[in-house]
C-alpha positions in Angstrom: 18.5 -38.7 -5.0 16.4 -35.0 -5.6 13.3 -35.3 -3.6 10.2 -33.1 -5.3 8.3 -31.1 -2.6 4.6 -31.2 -3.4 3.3 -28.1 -2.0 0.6 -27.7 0.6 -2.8 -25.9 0.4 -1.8 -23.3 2.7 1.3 -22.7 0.3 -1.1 -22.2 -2.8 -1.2 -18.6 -3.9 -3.9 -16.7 -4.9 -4.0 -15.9 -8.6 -3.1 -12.0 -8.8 -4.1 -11.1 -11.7 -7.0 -8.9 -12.0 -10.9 -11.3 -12.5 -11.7 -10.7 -16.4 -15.2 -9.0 -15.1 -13.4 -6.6 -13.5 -10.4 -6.1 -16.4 -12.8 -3.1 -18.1 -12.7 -1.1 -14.1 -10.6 1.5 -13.3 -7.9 1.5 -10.8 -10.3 3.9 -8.6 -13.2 1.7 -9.5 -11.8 -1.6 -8.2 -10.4 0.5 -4.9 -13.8 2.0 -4.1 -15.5 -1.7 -5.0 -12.4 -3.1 -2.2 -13.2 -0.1 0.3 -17.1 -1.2 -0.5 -16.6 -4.7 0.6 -14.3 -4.5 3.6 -17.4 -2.2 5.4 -17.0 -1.3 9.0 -13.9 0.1 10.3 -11.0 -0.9 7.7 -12.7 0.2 5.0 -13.5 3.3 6.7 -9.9 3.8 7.4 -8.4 2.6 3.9 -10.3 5.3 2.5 -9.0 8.0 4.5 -5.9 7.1 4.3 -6.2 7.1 0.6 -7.5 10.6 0.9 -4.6 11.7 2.8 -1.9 9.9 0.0 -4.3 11.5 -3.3 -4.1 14.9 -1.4 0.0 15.4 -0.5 0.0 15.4 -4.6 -1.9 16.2 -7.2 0.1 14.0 -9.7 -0.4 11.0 -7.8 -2.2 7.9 -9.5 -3.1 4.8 -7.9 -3.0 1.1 -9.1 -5.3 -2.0 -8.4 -1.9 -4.6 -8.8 -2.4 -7.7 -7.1 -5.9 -7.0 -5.8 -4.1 -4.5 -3.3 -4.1 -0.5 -4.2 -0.9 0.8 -5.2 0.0 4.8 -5.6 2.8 6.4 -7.9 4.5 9.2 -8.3 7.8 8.3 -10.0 7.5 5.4 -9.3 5.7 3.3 -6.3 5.0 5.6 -2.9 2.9 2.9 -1.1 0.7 -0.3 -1.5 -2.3 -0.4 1.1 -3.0 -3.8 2.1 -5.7 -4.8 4.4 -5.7 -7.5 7.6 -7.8 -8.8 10.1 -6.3 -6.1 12.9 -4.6 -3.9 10.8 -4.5 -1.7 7.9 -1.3 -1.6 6.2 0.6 1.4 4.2 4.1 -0.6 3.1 6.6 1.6 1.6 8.8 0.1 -0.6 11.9 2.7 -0.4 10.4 3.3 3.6 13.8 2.7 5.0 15.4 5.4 2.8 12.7 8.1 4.2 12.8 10.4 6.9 10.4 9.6 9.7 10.9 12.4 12.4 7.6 11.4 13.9 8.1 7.6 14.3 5.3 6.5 12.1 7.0 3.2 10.9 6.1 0.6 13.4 6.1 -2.5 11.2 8.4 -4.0 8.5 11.5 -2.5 10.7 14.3 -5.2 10.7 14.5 -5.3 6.6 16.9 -2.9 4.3 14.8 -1.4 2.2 10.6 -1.6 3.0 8.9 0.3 6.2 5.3 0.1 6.9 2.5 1.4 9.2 0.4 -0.7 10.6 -2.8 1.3 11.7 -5.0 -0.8 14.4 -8.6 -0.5 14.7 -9.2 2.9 16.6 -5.8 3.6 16.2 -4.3 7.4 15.7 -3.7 8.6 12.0 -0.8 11.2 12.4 -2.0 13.2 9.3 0.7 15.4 8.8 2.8 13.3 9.2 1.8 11.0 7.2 1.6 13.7 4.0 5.0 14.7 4.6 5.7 11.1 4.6 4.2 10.6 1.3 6.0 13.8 0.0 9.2 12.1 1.0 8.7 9.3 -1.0 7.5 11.2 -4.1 11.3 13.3 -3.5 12.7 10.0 -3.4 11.5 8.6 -6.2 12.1 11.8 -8.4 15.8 11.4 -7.6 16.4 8.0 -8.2 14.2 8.0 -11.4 11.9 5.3 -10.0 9.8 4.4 -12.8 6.4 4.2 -13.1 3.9 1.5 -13.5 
């Protein structure tokens, strides 16, 4: 006899859709607001990091999807998601990229996604991390990876 699992509250998702009083902001709106509201440290970092991804491209947009930042350029280059001890760049095609300088350190045992995980204090390889970026835009031209 099928057995129906009633799901927990820890389960429970979090709606992603975007809050109707924020529907009429712009993706750079609702970032800034998100960079705002974190304060301290991870916003501080989220923001540069942001700088670094808007810079290694001038035709790169971002995204608010999910309450998380995305950027595109021919489709997705990264999402930046934010944690108690970390901030996180995931790369969706990451395990397809070239990484000479080692910069993936989270995210490593799966086929497809790579991420950074930058600590508090931690260091931000910037060159690396725009060549990084670049890669992914390469990537994404070639494949024909769709935008949003």
């Amino acid at each position: 006899m099928p057995t129906s699992k009633q799901p927990n509250a820890s389960m429970t998702s979090f709606p992603k859709k975007t809050p109707a009083a924020d529907a009429a902001k712009s993706p750079a709106e609702l970032i800034d607001a998100r960079i705002a509201e974190l304060a301290g440290w991870r916003g501080d970092l989220l923001s540069r990091l942001r700088g670094l991804i808007l810079a290694a491209d001038a035709s790169i947009t971002e995204e608010w999807k999910g309450k998380t930042p995305v950027w595109f350029c021919g489709g997705i280059l990264c999402v930046g998601e934010t944690y108690q001890k970390v901030v996180k760049l995931t790369f969706p095609k990451g395990a397809f990229l070239p990484d000479p300088s080692r910069l993936f350190n989270s995210s490593l045992e799966g086929n497809t996604r790579r991420a950074i995980d930058f600590p508090e204090a931690g260091h931000v390889d910037e060159a690396a991390l725009v060549a990084l970026v670049r890669a992914a835009i390469t990537l994404n031209e070639s494949s024909g990876g769709g935008n949003p």
